[in-house]
C-alpha positions in Angstrom: -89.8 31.5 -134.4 -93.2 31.0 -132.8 -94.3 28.9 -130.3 -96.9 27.4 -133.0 -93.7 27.2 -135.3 -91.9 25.5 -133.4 -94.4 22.7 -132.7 -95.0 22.4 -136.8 -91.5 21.6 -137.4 -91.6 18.7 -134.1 -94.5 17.8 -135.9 -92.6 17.3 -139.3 -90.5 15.7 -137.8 -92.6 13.0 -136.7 -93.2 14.3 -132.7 -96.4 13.4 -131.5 -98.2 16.0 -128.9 -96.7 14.8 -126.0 -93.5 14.3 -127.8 -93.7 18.0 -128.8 -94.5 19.2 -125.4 -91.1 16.8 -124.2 -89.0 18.0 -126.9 -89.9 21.7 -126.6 -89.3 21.9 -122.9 -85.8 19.7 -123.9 -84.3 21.9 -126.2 -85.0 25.1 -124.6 -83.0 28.0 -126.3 -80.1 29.0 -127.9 -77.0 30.9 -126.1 -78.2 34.1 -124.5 -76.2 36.0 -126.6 -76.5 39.5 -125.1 -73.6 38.1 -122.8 -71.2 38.4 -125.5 -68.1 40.0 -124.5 -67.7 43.3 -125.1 -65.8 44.6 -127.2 -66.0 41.8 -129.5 -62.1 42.0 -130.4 -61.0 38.7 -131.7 -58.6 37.2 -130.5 -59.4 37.8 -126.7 -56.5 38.2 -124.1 -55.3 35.0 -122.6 -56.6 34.5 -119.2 -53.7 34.9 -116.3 -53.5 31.9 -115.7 -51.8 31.3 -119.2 -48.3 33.3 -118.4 -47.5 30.8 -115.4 -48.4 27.9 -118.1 -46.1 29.4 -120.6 -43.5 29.0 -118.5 -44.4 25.2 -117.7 -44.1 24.8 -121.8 -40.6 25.9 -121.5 -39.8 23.5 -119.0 -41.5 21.0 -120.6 -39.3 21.2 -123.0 -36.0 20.5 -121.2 -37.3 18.0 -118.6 -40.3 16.5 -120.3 -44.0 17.5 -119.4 -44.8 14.3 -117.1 -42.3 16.0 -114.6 -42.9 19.4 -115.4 -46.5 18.7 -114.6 -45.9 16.7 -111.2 -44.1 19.3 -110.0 -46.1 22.2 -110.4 -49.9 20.1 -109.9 -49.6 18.8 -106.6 -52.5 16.3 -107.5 -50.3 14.6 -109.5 -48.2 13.4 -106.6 -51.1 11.9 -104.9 -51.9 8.5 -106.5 -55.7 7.4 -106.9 -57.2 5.9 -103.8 -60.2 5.7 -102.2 -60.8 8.7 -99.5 -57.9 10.1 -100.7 -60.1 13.2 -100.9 -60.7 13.5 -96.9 -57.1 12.2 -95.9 -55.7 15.3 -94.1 -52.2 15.3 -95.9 -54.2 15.8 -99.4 -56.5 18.4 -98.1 -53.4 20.3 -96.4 -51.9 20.2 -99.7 -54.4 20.9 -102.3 -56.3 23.3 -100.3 -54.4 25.0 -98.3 -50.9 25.0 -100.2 -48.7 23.0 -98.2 -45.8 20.9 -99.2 -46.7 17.7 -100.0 -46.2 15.3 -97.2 -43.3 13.1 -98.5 -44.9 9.6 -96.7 -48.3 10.8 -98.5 -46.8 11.0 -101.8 -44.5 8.1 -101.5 -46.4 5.7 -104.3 -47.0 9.3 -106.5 -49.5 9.1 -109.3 -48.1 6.4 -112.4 -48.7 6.7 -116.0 -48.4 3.6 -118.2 -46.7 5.9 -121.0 -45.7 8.9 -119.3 -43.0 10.0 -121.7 -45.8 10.2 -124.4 -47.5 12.7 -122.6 -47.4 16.3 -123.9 -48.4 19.7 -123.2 -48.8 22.7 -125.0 -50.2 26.6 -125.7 -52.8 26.1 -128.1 -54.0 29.5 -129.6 -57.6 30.2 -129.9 -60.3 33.1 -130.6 -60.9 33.1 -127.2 -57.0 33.2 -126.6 -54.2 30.1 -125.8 -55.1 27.5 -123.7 -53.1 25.2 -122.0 -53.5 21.7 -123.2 -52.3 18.2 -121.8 -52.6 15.4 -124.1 -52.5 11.6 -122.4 -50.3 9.2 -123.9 -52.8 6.5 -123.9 -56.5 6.2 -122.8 -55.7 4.5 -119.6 -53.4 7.9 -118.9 -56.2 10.4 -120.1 -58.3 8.4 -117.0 -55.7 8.6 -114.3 -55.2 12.3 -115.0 -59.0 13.1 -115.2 -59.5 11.3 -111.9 -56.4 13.3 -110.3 -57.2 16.5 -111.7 -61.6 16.7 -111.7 -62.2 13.9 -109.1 -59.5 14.8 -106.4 -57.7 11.6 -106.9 -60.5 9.5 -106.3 -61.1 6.0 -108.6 -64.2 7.5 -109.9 -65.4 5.7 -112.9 -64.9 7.9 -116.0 -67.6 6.9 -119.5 -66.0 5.2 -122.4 -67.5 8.2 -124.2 -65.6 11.0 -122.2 -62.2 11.7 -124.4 -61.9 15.0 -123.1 -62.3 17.5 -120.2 -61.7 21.0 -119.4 -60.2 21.6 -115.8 -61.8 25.1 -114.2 -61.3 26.3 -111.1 -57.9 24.0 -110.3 -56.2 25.9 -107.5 -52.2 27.0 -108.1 -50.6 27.9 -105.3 -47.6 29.3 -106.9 -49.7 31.3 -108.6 -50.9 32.5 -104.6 -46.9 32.5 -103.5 -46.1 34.8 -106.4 -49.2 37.0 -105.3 -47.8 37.1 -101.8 -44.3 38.0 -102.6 -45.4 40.9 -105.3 -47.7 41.8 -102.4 -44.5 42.5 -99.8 -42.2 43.7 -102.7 -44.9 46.7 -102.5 -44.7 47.0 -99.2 -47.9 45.3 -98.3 -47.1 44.2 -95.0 -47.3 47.2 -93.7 -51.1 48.0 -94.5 -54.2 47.1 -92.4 -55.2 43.8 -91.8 -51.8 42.3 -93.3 -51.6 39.1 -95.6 -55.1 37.9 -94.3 -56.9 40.6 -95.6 -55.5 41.1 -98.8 -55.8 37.0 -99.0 -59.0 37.6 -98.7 -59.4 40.4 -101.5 -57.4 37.4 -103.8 -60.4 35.1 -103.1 -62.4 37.5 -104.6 -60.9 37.1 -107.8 -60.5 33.3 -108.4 -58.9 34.5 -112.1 -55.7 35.8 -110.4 -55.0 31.9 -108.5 -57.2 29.3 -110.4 -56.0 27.9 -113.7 -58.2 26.4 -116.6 -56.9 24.2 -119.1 -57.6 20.9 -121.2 -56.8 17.6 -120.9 -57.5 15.0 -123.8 -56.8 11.4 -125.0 -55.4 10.1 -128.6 -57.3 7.3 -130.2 -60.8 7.8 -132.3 -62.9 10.5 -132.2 -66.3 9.6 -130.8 -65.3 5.8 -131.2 -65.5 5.7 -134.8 -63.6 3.0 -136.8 -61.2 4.3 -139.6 -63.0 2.1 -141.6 -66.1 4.0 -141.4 -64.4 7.3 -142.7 -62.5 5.9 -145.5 -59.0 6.4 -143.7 -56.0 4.3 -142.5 -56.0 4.1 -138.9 -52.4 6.6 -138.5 -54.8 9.2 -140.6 -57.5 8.9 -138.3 -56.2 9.0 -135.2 -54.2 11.9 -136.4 -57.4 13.7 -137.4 -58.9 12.8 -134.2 -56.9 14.5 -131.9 -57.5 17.5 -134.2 -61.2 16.9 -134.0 -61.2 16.4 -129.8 -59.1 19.3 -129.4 -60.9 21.9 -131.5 -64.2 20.7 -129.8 -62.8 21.0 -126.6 -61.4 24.8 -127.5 -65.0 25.7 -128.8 -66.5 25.0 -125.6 -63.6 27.2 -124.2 -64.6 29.7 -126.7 -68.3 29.4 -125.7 -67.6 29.3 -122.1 -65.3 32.9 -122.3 -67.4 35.0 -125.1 -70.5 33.6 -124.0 -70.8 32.7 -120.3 -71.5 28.8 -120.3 -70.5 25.7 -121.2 -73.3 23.4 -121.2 -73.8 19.5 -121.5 -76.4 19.6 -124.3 -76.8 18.8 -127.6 -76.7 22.4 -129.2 -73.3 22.9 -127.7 -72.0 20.0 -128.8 -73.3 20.5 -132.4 -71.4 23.9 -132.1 -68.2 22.3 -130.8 -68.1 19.4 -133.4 -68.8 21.7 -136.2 -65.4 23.2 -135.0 -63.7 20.0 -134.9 -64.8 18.5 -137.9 -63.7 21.8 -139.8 -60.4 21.9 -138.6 -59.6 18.4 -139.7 -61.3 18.1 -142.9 -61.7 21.4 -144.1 -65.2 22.2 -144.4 -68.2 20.8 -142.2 -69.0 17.0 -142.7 -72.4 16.8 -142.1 -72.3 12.8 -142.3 -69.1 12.9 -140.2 -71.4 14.8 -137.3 -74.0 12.2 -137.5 -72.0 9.1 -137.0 -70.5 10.8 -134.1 -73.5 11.0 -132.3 -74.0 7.3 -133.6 -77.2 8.3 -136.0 -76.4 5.9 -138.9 -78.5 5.5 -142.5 -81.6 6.9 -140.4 -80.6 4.1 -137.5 -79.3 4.5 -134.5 -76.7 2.8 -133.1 -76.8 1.9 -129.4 -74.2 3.4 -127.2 -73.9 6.0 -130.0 -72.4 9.5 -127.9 -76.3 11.1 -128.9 -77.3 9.3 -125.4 -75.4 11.4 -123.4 -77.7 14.3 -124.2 -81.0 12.3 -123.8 -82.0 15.0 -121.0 -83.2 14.1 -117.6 -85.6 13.0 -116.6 -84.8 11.2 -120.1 -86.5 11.8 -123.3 -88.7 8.8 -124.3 -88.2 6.3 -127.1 -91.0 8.0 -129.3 -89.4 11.7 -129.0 -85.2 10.3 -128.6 -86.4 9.0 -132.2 -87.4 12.7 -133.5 -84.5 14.0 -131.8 -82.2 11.9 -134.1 -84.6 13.3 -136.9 -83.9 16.8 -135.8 -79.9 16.5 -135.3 -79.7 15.4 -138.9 -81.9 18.0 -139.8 -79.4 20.8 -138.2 -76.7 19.4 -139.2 -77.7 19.7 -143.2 -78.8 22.8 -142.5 -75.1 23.8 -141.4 -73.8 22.3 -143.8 -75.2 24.3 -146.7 -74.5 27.2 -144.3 -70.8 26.5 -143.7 -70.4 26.0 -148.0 -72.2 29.0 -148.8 -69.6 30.8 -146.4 -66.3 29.0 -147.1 -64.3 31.7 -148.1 -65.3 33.7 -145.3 -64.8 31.2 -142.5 -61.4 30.1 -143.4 -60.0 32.8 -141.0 -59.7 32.5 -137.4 -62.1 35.4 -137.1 -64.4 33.9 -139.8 -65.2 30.6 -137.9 -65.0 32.4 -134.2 -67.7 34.2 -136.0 -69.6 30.9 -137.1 -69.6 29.7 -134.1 -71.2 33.1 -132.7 -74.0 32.5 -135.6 -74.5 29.2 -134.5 -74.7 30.0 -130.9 -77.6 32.6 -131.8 -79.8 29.4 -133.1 -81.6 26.6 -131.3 -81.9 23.4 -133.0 -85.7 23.5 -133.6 -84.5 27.1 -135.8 -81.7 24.4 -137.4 -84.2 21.8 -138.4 -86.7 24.3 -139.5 -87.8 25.5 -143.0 -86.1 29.2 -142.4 -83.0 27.3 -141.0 -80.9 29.4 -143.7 -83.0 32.6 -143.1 -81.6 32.5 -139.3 -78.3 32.0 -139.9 -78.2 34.7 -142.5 -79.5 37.1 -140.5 -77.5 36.4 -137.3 -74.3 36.0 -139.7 -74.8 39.4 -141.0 -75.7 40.9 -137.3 -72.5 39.2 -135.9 -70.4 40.6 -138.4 -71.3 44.1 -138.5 -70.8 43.9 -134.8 -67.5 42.5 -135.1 -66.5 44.8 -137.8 -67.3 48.2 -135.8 -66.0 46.8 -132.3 -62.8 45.8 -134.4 -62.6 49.1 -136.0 -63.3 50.9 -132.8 -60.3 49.2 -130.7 -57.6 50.1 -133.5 
């Protein structure tokens, strides 16, 4: 699409000049899609990190994943307290991998339902991923402090009902290294533990785990009401929803480099979401997420968290709404028109690849259908011979 394209459709959509030149320099582009993995072999291999996990599942499953977890996540001995972060016993633990100082961890970390907690492998495109599900919203906080704030009572948004842990430190993971390591005989070579140490820093992959954490209760704060369902249903279909967003911006962030807080990427993760529970893409479901109701908005709606800073202005957040909906009909049609075709694992990995090629101005546009053809067909051909090739 042009640059003189791409202003006619802001214009259609009711964006003044400036409001163009605003929303333009907003939405930027879609993925950059030459980063695609390569080969594009579907599923891809479960990060390392996944085998110690698997093993965590099984224990799980004898002593219950609250004390599976605490044993093995030394941030979950700590409880949440201001300056926790700087106190020496915490920093000797969680960054250099000592035992945890008994008086330190005295109070632990308490859940309010901790036998509700769970934890699982959950099997993707981009391979399983370990997942944690909170018993209760005040649980899904506690943890997200713990584990992405460093046990400090930092305030986490009403809005936030998910979060994907990177670059956690597991110093098992680092013990395990060092005793494969002198099994070899790896004592004997130059420079000793410190310099292969340092050759283990240099792959973060082999001693830093990702996984998920999420929270039960409504998607996106939606009343069952407001989808025709009983509230059991709902929340049922809600964890289905977080969770499958959450694994598409897993997908994203291993096929396709990033993971990015912005409006595209969350139309891509919700499209997975929403399939997965209802079957097909709800267009009116995605809309009422963001909080965009009967062409009104409704304030605190979760479409404010990807205003942009500095912020978009009333005038072009206004067109934004316009264009959202716009995108998301034109995905809708999309997703129908391909049904048979996405309802296996490699079909919708491949959606979201199609997707991924857009930018929402291309989504809200006249040729919105045009694109995706075009990047559907390229994906797939791509897929196909990569497939074929790796047999």
């Amino acid at each position: 699409m042009t640059s003189e394209e791409r202003f006619e459709v802001l214009a259609a959509c009711g964006a003044s000049a400036a409001e163009q030149a605003a929303l333009v320099h907003y939405l930027g582009d879609g993925f950059d899609c030459r980063a695609v993995s390569s080969p594009l072999v579907l599923p891809l291999t479960d990060e390392p990190c996944v085998a110690t996990w698997a093993d965590y599942v099984r224990e799980a499953k004898v002593d219950g994943a609250w004390a599976v977890l605490q044993r093995h996540l030394p941030r979950l001995r700590f409880p949440v307290r201001a300056g926790i972060s700087t106190d020496a016993a915490y920093r000797a633990t969680t960054l250099r991998g000592h035992a945890p100082d008994p008086a330190a961890t005295a109070r632990g970390l308490v859940l309010h339902e901790p036998a509700a907690l769970t934890l699982e492998l959950h099997a993707t495109a981009a391979g399983r991923v370990p997942i944690i599900v909170a018993g209760c919203r005040a649980d899904f906080v506690t943890l997200v402090q713990a584990l992405v704030h460093r046990n400090e009572p930092v305030a986490v948004p009403e809005a936030m009902g998910a979060a994907i842990v990177s670059g956690s430190n597991n110093w098992e993971r680092v013990a395990a290294h060092r005793a494969a390591w002198r099994a070899r005989g790896g004592a004997r070579e130059a420079g000793g533990w410190t310099a292969e140490f340092a050759r283990l820093r240099a792959r973060p992959e082999l001693y830093q785990d990702r996984f998920i954490v999420l929270q039960p209760g409504w998607y996106s704060a939606v009343r069952p009401a407001d989808v025709d369902m009983d509230d059991a249903h709902w929340r049922a279909l809600s964890l289905v929803i977080r969770r499958e967003h959450e694994c598409a911006h897993y997908f994203t962030l291993r096929v396709l480099g990033a993971m990015r807080n912005h409006l595209l990427d969350e139309l891509l993760a919700d499209y997975a979401g929403i399939v997965a529970a209802a079957g097909r893409y709800r267009a009116d479901w995605f809309a009422r997420f963001l909080g965009i109701e009967q062409d009104t908005y409704r304030e605190g709606g979760r479409l404010q968290n990807y205003r942009g800073e500095p912020p978009l202005s009333d005038g072009a957040f206004r067109v934004l709404q316009r264009i959202a909906s716009r995108a998301a009909q034109a995905v809708a049609e999309f997703d129908e028109r391909h049904a048979r075709e996405r309802s296996s694992a490699s079909g919708r990995a491949r959606m979201l690849l199609t997707l991924a090629r857009q930018d929402l101005v291309d989504l809200a546009g006249p040729c919105a259908q045009q694109h995706l053809e075009a990047a559907w067909v390229s994906t797939t051909l791509r897929w196909r011979a990569e497939t074929a090739a790796s047999a």
